[in-house]
Structure formats: C-alpha cells, structure tokens
VONUTI-402671 format. One record per residue (C-alpha): residue number from 1; x, y, z; residue in three letters. Coordinates in nm, 3 decimals. Example, Ala and Ser with C-alpha at 12.3 -4.5 7.8 and 13.67 -1.06 7.14 Angstrom:
[r 1, [1.230, -0.450, 0.780], "ALA"]
[r 2, [1.367, -0.106, 0.714], "SER"]
//
This chain:
[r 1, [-11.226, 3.190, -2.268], "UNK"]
[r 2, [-10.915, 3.273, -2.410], "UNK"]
[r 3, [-10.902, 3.209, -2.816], "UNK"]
[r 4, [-10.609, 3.072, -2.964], "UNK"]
[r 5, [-10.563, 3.351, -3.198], "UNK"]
[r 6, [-10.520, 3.608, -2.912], "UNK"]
[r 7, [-10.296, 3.373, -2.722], "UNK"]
[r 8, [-10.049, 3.293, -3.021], "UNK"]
[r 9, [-10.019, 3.684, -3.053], "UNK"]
[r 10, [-9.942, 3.763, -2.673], "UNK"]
[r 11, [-9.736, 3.459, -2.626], "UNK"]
[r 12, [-9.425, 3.614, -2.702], "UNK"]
[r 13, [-9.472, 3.834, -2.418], "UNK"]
[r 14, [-9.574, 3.594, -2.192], "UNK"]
[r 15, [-9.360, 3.441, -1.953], "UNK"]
[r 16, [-9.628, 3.299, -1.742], "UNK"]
[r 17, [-9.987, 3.271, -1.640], "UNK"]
[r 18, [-10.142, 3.205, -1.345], "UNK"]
[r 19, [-10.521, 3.108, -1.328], "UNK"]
[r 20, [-10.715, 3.018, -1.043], "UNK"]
[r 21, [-10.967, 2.775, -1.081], "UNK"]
[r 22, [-11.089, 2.695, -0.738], "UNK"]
[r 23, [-11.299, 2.405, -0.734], "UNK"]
[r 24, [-11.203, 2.061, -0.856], "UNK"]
[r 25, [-11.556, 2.029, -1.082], "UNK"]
[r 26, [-11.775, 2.245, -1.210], "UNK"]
[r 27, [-12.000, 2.225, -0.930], "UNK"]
[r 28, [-11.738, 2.361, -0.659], "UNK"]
[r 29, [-11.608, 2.582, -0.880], "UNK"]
[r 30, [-11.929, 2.729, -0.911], "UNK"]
[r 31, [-11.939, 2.724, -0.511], "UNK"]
[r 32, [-11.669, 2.918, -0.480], "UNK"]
[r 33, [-11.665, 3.124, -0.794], "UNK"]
[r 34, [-12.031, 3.164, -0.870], "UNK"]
[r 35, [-12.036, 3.087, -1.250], "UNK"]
[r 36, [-12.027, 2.809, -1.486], "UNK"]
[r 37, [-11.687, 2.889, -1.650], "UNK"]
[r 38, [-11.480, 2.569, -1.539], "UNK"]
[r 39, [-11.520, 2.392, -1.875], "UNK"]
[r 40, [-11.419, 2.753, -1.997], "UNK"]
[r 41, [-11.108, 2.763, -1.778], "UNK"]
[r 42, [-10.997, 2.461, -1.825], "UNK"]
[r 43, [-11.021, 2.504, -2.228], "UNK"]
[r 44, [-10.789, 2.830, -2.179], "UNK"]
[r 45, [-10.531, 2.632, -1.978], "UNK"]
[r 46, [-10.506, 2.378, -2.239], "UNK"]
[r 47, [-10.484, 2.607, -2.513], "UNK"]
[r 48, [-10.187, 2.860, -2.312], "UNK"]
[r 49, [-9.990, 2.518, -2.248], "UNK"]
[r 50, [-10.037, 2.422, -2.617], "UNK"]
[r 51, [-9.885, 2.722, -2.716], "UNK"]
[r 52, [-9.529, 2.679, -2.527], "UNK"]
[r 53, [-9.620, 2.936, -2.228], "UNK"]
[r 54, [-9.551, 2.821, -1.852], "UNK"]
[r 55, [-9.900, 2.800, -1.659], "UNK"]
[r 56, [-9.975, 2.765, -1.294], "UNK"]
[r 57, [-10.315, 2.680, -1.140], "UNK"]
[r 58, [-10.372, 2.801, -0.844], "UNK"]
[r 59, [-10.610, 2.665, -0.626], "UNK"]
[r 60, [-10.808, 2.857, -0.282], "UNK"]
[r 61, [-11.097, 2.704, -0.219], "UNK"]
[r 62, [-11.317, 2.817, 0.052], "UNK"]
[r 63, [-11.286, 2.624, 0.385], "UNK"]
[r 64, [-11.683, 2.476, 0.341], "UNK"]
[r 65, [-11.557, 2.343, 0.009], "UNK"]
[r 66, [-11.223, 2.206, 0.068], "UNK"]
[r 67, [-11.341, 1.970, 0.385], "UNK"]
[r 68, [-11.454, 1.650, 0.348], "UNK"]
[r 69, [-11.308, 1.692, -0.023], "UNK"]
[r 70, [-10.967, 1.725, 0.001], "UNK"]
[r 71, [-10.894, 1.388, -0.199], "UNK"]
[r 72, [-11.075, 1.544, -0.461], "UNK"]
[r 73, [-10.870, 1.848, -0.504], "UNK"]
[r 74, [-10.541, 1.635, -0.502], "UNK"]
[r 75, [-10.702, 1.427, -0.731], "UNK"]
[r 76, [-10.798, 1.738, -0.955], "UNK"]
[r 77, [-10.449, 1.849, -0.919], "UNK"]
[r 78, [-10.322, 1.491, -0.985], "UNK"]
[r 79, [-10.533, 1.447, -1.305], "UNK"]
[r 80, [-10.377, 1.842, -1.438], "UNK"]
[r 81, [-10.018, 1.745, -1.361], "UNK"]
[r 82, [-10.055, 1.402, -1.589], "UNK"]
[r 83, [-10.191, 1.592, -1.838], "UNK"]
[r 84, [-9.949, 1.811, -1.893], "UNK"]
[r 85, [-9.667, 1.646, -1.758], "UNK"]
[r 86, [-9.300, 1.721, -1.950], "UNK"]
[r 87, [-9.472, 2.057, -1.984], "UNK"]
[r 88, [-9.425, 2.393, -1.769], "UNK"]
[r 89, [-9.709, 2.294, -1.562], "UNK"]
[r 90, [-9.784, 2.364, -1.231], "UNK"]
[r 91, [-10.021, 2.351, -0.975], "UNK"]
[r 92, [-10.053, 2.562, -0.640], "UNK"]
[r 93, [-10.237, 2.533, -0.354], "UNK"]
[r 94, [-10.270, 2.898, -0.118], "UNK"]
[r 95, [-10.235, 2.782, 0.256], "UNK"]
[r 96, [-10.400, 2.999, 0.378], "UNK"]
[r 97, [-10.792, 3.139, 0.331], "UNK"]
[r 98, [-10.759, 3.495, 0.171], "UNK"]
[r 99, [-10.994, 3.791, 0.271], "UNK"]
[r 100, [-11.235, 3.841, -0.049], "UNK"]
[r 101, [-11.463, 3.691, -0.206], "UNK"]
[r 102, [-11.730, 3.756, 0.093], "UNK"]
[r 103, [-11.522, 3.623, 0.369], "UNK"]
[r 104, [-11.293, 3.714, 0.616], "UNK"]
[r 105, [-11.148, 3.415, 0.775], "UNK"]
[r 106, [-11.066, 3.393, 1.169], "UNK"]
[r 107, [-10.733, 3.239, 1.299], "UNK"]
[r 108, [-10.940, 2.931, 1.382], "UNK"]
[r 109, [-11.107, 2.846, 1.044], "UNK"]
[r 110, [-10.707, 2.944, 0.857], "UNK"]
[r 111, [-10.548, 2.649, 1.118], "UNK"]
[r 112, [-10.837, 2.411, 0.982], "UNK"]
[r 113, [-10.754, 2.526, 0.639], "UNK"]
[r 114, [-10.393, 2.508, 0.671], "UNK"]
[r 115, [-10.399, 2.189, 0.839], "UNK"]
[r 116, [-10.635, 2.052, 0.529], "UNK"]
[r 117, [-10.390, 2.169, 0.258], "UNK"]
[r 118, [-10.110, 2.052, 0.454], "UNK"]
[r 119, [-10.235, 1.737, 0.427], "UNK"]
[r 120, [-10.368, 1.752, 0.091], "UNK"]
[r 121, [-9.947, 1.840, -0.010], "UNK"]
[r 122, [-9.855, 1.527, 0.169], "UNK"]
[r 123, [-10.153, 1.314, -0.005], "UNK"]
[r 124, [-10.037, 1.464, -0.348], "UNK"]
[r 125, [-9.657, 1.414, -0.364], "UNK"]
[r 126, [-9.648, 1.574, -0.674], "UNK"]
[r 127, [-9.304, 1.747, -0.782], "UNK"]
[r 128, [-9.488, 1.996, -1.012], "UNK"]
[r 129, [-9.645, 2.182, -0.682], "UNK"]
[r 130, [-9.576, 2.512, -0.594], "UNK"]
[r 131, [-9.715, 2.641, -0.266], "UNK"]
[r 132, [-9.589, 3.024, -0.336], "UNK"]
[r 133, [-9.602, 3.290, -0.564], "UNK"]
[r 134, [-9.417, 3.654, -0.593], "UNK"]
[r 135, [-9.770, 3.755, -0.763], "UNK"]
[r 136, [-10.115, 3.878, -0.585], "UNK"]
[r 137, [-10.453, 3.953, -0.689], "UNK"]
[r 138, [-10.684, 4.168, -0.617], "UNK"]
[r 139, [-11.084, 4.290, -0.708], "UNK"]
[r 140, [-11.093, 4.627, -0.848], "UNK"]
[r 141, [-11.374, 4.794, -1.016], "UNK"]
[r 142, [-11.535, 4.474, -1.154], "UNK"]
[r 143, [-11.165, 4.378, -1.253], "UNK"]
[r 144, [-10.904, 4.139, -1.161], "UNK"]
[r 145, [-10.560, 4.331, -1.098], "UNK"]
[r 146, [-10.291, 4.106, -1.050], "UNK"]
[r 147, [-9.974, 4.246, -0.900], "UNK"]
[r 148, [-9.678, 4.108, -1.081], "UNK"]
[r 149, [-9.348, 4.235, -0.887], "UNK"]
[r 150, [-9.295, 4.442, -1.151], "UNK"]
[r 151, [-9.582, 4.561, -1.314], "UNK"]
[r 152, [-9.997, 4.627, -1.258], "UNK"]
[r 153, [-10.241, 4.437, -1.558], "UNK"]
[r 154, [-10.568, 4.513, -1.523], "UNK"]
[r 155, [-10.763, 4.212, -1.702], "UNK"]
[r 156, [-11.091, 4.158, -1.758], "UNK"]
[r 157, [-11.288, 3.888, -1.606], "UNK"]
[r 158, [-11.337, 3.547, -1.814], "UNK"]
[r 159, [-11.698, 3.429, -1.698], "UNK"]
[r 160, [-11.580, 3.422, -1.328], "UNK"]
[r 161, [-11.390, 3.698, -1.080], "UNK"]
[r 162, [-11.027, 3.635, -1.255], "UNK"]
[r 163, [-10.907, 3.628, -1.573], "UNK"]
[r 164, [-10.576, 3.520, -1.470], "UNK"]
[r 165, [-10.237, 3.661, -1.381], "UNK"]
[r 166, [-9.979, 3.761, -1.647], "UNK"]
[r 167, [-9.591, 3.821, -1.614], "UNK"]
[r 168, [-9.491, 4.011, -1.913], "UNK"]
[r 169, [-9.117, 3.913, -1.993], "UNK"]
//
C-alpha cells in the first residue's frame, strides 16, 4: 500500500498512474492475482486520487474469471467511476488476454475474451473508459517494469505482481 506521505512527495512528478486490479472483489482478485491485496489496492487508489494525480485502473482478468461475471466487472467499474467522478479517473479494460501470469492464450479463448469485454463496454456506457494505453508491463526479476514511452521504472510489488505504472512528467 502506498502511504500518503510517500505519495504527497512524488506527486509532483507524477503525471499518472496506472494500477491493475484485476478482479472486481477480493475473491477474483485473488483468482487472478494470488494475494489478498484488493482492500490494499483499492486504499492506494483512493489515496493517489485524493492527492490531485490522474489514475487509471486497468482491468485483465483471466478468461475463467471474466465469464459468467461480466456484469460484475462493469459493475466494479461502474461503482469506481461514481466514486471518483469530476476527478481524473479512469477505468480500462485490455481486450485482449495477455501472455503472463501462467497462461498463454489461443486465438479461440482471445475471440471469447474479446467478445466478453466487448460486451461488457457496451453494458458499461461509461465516458470515463479507456480501452488503450501507450504504457506496458512486464515481470522482471520479481519486479513489475512498466514501459512508459519514454522511460523504464522498475517498482516493487505492493502485496500482488504490480505495483502500478508511473509516467514521470
């Protein structure tokens, strides 16, 4: 978890931070992420939106996960948008299954996957969603590396496999 203290002394360096938090409770977070850090997460996002700086969720969950619950994650994503709305707030969904975390997804299970977010974006109709990113992640050495355009951070992990994903202004 992120403490206020550190994020009131990065913030001015902070343009943005990205934070994946890929379940829409803590038990499919814990499905997908294999730790009990959603309260955790979701305590850092509040406190990096309290402090002025833009934050995007982003949300991959794995294809086991995301069917048969795909109301749920909208509603998830719902819920985060009302929260902070009037804030720089947003919430992305990946389209397609990513290789990681154990898995390498065939053609077949990314067109289910695809076809489930697609119609989780029509279910949401939210105009804080964002279904792209210039950044990437990947796992490193027990780390999270997030490629930024610009720049490499290596950060360590928060209770789960990311930290989250920095742009440095």
């Amino acid at each position: 978890m992120w403490s206020r203290q550190f994020i009131q002394k990065a913030a001015k360096y902070i343009d943005e931070v990205q934070v994946s938090i890929d379940g829409f409770d803590a038990e499919s977070y814990r499905a997908v992420r294999g730790s009990n850090a959603f309260g955790d997460v979701l305590v850092s996002v509040n406190r990096l939106v309290e402090a002025g700086i833009r934050v995007t969720v982003a949300v991959t969950p794995l294809l086991d996960t995301l069917l048969g619950n795909e109301k749920r994650y909208v509603d998830f994503a719902k819920d985060l948008l009302a929260r902070y709305k009037g804030k720089e707030f947003f919430v992305k969904f990946n389209t397609e299954l990513m290789d990681g975390r154990d898995i390498t997804p065939t053609e077949e299970e990314n067109d289910l996957y695809r076809a489930a977010m697609k119609s989780n974006r029509n279910r949401a109709a939210v105009t804080r969603f964002r279904s792209h990113s210039c950044c990437g992640n990947y796992i490193a050495g027990g780390r999270s590396v997030y490629n930024m355009c610009r720049l490499h951070i290596p950060i360590p992990s928060a209770g789960g496999r990311s930290a989250g994903a920095i742009r440095m202004r």
